[in-house]
C-alpha positions in Angstrom: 39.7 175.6 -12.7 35.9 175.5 -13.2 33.8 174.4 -10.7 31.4 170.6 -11.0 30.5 167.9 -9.9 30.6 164.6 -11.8 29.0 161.7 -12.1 30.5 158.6 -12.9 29.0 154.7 -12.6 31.4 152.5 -10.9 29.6 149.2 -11.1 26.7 149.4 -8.4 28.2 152.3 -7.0 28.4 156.0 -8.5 31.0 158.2 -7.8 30.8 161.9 -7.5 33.8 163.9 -7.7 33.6 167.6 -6.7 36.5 169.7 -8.8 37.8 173.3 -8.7 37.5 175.4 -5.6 34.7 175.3 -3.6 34.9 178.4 -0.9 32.8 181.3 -0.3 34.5 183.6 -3.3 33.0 180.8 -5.7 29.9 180.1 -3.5 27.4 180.5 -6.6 29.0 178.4 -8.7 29.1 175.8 -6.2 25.6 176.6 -5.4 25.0 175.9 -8.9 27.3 172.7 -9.3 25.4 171.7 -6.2 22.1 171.3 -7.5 22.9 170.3 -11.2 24.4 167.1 -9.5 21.4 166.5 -7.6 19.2 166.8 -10.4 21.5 164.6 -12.6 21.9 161.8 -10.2 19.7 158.9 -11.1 21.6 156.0 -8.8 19.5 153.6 -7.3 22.6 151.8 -5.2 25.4 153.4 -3.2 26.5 156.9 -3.8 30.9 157.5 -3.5 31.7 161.5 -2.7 35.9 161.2 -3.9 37.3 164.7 -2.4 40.9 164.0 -5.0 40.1 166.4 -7.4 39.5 169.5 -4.9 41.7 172.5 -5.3 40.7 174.3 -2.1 37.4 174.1 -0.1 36.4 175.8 3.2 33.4 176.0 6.0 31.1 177.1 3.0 31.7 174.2 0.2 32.0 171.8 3.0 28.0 172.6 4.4 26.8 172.5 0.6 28.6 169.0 0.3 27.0 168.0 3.5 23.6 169.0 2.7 23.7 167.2 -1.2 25.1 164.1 0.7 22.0 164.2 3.7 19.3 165.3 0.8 20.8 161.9 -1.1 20.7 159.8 1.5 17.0 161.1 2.7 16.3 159.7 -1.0 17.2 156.3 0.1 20.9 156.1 -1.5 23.3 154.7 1.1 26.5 158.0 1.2 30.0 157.3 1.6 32.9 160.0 1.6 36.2 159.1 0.6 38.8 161.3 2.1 41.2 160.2 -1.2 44.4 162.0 0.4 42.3 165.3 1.3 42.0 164.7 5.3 41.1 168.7 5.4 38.1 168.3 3.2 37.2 165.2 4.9 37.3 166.9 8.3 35.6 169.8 7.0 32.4 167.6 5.9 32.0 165.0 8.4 32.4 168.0 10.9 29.3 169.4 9.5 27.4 166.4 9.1 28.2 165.8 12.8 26.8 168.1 14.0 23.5 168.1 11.8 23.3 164.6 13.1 23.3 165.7 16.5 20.6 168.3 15.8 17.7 165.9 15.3 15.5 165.9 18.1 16.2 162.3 19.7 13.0 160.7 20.9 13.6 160.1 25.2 12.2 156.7 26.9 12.5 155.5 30.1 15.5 152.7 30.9 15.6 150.7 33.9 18.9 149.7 35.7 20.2 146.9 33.9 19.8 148.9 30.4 21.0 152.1 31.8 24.3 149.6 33.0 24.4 148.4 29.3 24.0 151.4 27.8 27.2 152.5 30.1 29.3 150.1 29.3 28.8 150.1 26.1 30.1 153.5 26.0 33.3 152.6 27.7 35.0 151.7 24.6 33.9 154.5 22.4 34.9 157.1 25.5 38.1 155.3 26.3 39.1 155.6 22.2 38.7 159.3 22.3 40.6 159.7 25.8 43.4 158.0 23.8 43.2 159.9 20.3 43.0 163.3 22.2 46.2 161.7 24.1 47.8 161.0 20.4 47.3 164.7 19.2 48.4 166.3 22.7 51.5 163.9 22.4 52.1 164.6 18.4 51.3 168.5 19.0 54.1 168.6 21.5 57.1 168.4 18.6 55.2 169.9 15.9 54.9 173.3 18.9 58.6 172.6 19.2 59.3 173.2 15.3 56.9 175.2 14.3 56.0 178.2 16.8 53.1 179.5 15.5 51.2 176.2 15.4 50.3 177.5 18.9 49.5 180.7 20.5 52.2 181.4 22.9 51.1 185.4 23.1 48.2 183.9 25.4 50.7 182.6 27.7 51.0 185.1 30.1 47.2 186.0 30.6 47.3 182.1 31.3 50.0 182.3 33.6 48.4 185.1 35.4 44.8 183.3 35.9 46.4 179.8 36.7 49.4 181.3 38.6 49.5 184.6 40.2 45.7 184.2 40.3 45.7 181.5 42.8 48.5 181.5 45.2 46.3 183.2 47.8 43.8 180.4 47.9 46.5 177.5 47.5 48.6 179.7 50.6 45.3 179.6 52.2 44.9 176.4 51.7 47.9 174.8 52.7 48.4 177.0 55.9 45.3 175.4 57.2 46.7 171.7 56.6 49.8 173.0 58.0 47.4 173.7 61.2 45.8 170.8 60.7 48.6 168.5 61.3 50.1 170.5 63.9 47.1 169.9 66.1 46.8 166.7 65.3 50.1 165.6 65.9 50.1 167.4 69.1 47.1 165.5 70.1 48.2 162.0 69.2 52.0 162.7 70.1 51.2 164.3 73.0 49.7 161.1 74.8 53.2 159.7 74.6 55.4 162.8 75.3 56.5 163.1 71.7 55.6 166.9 71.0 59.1 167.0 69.7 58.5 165.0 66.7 55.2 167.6 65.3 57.7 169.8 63.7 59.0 166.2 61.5 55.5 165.3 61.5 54.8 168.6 59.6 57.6 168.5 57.2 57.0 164.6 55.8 53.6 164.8 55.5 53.4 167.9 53.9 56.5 167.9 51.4 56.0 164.6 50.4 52.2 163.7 49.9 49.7 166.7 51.1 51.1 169.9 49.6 50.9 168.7 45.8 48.2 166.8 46.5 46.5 170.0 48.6 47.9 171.9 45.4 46.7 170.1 42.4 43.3 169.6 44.1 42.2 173.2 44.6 43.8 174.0 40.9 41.2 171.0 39.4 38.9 172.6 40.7 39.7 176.2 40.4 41.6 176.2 36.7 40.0 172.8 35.5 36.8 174.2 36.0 37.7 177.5 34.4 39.8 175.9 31.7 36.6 173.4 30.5 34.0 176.1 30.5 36.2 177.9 28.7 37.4 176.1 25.8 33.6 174.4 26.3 32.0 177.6 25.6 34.6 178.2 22.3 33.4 175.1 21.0 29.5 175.4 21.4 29.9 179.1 19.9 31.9 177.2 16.7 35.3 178.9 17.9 36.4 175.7 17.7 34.9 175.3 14.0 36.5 178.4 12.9 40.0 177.7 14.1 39.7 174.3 12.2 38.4 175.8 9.0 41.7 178.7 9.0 43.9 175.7 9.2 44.9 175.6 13.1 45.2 172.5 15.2 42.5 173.4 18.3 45.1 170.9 20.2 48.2 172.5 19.5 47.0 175.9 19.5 44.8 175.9 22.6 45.9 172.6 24.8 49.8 173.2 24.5 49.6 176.5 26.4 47.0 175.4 29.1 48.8 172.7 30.0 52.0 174.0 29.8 50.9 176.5 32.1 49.5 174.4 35.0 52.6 172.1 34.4 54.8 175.6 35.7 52.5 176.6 37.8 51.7 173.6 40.1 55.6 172.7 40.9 55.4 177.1 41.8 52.0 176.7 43.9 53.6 173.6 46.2 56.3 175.4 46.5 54.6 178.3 48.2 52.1 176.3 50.2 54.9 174.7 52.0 56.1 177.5 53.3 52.6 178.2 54.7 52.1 174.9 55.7 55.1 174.8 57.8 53.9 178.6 59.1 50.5 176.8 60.2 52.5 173.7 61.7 54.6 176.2 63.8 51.1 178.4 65.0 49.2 175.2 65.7 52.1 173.7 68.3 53.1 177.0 69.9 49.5 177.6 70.4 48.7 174.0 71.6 52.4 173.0 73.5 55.2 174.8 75.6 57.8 174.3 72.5 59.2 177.3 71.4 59.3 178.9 67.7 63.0 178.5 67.7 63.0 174.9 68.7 59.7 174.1 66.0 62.5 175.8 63.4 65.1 173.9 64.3 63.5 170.6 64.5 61.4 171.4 61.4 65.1 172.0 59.3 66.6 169.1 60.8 64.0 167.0 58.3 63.6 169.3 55.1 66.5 167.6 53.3 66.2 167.4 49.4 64.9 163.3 49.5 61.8 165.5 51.0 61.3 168.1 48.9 62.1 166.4 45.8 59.5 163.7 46.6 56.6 165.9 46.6 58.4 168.1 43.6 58.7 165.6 40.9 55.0 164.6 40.8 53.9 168.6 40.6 54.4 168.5 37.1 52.2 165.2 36.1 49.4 166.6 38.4 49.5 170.0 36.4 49.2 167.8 32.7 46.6 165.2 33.9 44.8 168.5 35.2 44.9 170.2 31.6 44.5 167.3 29.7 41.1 166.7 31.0 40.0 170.3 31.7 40.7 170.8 27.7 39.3 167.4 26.6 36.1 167.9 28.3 35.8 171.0 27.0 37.0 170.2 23.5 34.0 167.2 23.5 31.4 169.6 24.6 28.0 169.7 22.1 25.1 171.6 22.6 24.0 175.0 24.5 24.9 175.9 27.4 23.6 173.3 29.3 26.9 170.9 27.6 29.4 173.4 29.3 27.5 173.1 32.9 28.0 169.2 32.3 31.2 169.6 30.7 32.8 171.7 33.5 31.6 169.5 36.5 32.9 166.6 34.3 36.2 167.8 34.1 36.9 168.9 37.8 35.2 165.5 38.9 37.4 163.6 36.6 40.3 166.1 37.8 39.9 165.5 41.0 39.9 161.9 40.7 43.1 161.9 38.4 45.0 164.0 41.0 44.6 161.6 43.8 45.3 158.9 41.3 48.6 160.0 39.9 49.9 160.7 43.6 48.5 157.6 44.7 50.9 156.1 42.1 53.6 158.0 43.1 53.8 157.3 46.8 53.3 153.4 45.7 56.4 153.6 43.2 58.3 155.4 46.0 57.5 153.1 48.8 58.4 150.2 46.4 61.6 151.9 45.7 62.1 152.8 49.6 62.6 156.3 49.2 
């Protein structure tokens, strides 16, 4: 099919309608169809683009459509595009147009308080939509992963693993052993006033299974992996990674997010696991050190209290910690624009917000539990 662009009156409006194939291998033509249109077009009123009648169009037909539509509208015409069943063509151009928006220089004035308030709220709403439509594709990409396999790429799975995982133990070990100590002396110390040494090694064992080795956990991966995960996919998206993913036809969500998050959502649960073997190691250095009580009796009265209501307490939330942690690593990343000062703000972003999810989610937990009395 030949490549144009028509005009046709609608009333006040005028409708354009792009036809054919509009990609690089028919870049002249479209060149060509392009500026015959412009020329042509003699509308004084609003100016339709219908995308129907497109066969195929890429990153190259999409930046000539965006350019006509920005050269009509610095005419005066007032632009609309009408997606007409073609949501790929429809991304394609307002993606472009996006970001030629956010090119322009924006002139900078001074706000005081109360207008820098309004100006944050009023971007509550606009933020809190696209936390919950990155939500909606994470959700939707989850079955779509499950039916179709290469929607995401699984072969970076174990390089991910590896950096989130095997990468980190020694600092979460590290981490955990000193908490471990931590609560060994302090136990000792607050105990100890009463006689009550014999109740560190329980001490040890609650606080840490159930509420301080996730929490310990999660926190040094948000902001260890979160960090690295935001500057990462942060850095994909300023260099138009990002753009040239979504112009082949993949999902950024399904094929990027999925594995990220899947692999903190293994790894976390793995992490605990580990630190609360260290913990309990820094728990039994911290009272031998500090008290007459020997290892053997620290063991014994530590296993007397690491009973599967325990562990599991502190297990089930390991998982939720590891997807709140991806979702915002790879959202903030995802929503960077800009140079490489947008990653820097980006990153810190996402370990802030990270951080503050963590503590939220087991803040949660522990309430559900204690309403429950476990």
């Amino acid at each position: 099919m030949s490549v144009a662009i028509t005009a046709e009156a609608d009333g006040e409006r005028t409708r354009l309608v792009p036809a054919g194939t509009f990609d690089l291998a028919h870049a002249s033509a479209v060149v060509r169809a392009v500026e015959q249109a412009e020329r042509d077009l003699i509308a004084s009123g609003d100016v339709d683009l219908h995308l129907s009648a497109l066969d195929r169009i890429d990153g190259s037909g999409a930046v000539l459509l965006a350019r006509l539509i920005d050269r009509l509208e610095a005419r005066g015409l007032r632009t609309r595009v009408i997606e007409d069943h073609n949501p790929h063509a429809f991304r394609l151009i307002t993606l472009y147009r996006e970001r030629r928006v956010e090119a322009r220089p924006q002139a900078t004035r001074k706000m005081g308080l109360l207008a820098q308030l309004g100006f944050v709220a009023a971007a509550v709403p606009g933020k809190m939509a696209g936390a919950l439509d990155f939500l909606g594709h994470a959700a939707a990409a989850i079955p779509k992963a499950l039916v179709s396999r290469r929607s995401v790429d699984w072969s970076s799975l174990p390089r991910l693993m590896q950096a989130i995982c095997a990468d980190a133990w020694p600092v979460t070990s590290a981490a955990n052993l000193l908490i471990g100590m931590i609560i060994g002396f302090l136990g000792v110390s607050q105990l100890g006033r009463f006689g009550a040494e014999v109740y560190v090694p329980e001490l040890v064992v609650v606080a840490q299974f159930r509420e301080l080795g996730p929490l310990v956990t999660a926190l040094v991966l948000a902001g260890r992996s979160g960090a690295g995960l935001a500057s990462e996919l942060a850095t994909m998206q300023v260099s138009e990674e990002i753009d040239a993913l979504r112009s082949m036809g993949f999902d950024p969500v399904s094929w990027l997010v999925v594995p990220r998050c899947l692999a903190l959502v293994v790894a976390v649960p793995l992490l605990t696991w580990i630190g609360d073997v260290f913990a309990l190691s820094g728990g039994l250095l911290a009272t031998i050190v500090s008290t007459d009580m020997t290892p053997r009796a620290y063991v014994l009265g530590a296993e007397l209290h690491i009973t599967g209501a325990n562990f599991l307490n502190g297990m089930i939330k390991t998982p939720f910690l590891g997807l709140i942690i991806g979702l915002i690593a790879c959202r903030q990343g995802l929503a960077a624009r800009g140079g490489a000062a947008a990653v820097g703000a980006r990153t810190t972003s996402a370990v802030v917000m990270a951080i503050f999810g963590v503590i939220a989610i087991s803040a949660l937990f522990t309430l559900f539990f204690t309403l429950l009395g476990i």
